[in-house]
C-alpha positions as CSV (number, residue, x, y, z in Angstrom):
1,X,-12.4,-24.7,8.8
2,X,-11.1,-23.1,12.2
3,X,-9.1,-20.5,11.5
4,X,-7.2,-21.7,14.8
5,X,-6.4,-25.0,12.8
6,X,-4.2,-23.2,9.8
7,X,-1.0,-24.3,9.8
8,X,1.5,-21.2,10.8
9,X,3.5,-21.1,7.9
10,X,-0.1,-20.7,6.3
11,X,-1.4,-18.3,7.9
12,X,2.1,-16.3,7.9
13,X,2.2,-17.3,3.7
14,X,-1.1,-14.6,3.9
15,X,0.0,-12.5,6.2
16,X,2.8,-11.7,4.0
17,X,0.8,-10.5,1.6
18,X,-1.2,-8.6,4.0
19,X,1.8,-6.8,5.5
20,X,2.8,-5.7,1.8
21,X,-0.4,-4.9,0.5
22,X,-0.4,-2.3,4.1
23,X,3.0,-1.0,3.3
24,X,2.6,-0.7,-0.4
25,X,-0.7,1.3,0.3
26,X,0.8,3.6,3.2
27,X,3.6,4.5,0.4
28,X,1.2,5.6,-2.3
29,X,-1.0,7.1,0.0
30,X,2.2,9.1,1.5
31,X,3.9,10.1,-1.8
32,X,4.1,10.6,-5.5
33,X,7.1,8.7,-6.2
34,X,7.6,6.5,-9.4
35,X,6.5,2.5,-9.0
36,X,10.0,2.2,-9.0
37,X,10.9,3.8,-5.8
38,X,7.8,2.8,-3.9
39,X,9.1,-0.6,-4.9
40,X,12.4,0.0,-3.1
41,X,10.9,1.5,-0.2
42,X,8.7,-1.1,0.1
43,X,11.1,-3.4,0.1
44,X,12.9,-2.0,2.4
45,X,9.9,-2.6,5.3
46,X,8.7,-5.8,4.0
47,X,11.7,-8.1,4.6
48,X,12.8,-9.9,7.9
49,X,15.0,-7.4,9.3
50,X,12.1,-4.8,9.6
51,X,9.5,-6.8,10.6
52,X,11.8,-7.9,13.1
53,X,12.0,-4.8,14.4
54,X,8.6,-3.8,13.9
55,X,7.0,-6.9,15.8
56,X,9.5,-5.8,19.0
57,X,6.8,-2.8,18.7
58,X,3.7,-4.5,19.4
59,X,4.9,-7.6,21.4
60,X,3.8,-5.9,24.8
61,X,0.4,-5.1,23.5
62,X,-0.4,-8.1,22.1
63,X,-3.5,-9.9,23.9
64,X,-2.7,-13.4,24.8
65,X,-4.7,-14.9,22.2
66,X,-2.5,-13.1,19.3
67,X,0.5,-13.7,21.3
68,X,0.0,-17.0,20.9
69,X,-0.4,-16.8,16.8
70,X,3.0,-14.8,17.2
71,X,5.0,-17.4,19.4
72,X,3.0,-20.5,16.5
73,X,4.6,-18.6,14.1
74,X,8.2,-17.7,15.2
75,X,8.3,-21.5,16.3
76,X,7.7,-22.6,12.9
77,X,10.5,-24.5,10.8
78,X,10.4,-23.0,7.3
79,X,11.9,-25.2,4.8
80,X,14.7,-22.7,4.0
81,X,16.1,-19.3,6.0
82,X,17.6,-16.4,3.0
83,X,20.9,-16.4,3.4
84,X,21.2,-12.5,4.1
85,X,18.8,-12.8,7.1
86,X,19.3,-13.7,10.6
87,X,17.4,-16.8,11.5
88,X,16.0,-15.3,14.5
89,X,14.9,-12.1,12.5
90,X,13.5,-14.5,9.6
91,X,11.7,-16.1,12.4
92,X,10.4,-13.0,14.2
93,X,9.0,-11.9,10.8
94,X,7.6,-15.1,10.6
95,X,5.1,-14.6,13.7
96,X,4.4,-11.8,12.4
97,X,3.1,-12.4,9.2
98,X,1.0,-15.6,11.0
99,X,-0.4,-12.7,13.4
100,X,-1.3,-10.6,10.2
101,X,-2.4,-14.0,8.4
102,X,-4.8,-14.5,11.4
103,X,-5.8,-11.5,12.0
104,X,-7.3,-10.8,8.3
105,X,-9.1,-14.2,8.4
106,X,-10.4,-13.5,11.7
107,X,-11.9,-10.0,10.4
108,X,-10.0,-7.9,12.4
109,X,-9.2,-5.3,10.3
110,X,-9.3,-2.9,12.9
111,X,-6.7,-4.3,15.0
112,X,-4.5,-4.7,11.9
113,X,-5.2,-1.2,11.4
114,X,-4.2,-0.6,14.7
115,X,-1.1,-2.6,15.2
116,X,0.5,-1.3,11.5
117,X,-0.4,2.5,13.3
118,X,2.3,1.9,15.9
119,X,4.6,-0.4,14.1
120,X,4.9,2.5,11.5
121,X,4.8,5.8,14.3
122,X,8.4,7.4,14.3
């Protein structure tokens, strides 16, 4: 199948896994705090305010092919919006786990890579 025919709400489903698999290894690779706090922490990055924020980061480098996947994926209607988030955040961090989503089926690890470098610079 054409990774270009994934529905955005599927490829954002992976991506959200992707973005916490990135985050949860950048904590334990950054510290020797109990699962219990690199669970807080990690929560703390990998929920729609944050990635919110972090997407704002990379939207001006983003080629237009994987602006594209973003703007798929912030259109998308989810079923449902958490009540303590924003709808526009929710939908921010939705483009960006379709841009992570696509990025990891496309092989790009590198630019992943890349992109979670200058989301995650101070």
């Amino acid at each position: 199948m054409n990774i270009n025919s994934y529905n955005s709400l599927t490829l954002a489903f992976l991506g959200d896994a992707v973005y916490s698999l990135m985050v949860r290894e950048r904590l334990v690779k950054s510290s020797s705090l109990p699962a219990g706090k690199l669970h807080k922490l990690s929560a703390d990055s990998v929920n729609a305010l944050a990635q919110s924020e972090a997407v704002k980061k990379i939207l001006p480098l983003l080629t237009e092919e994987e602006n594209d996947v973003f703007r798929r994926g912030r259109n998308a209607h989810p079923h449902h919006t958490p009540k303590n988030q924003s709808g526009g955040d929710y939908h921010y961090a939705t483009g960006l786990e379709a841009l992570f989503g696509w990025l990891y089926l496309e092989g790009k690890t590198d630019r992943l890579n890349e992109l979670f470098e200058i989301i995650n610079e101070e």
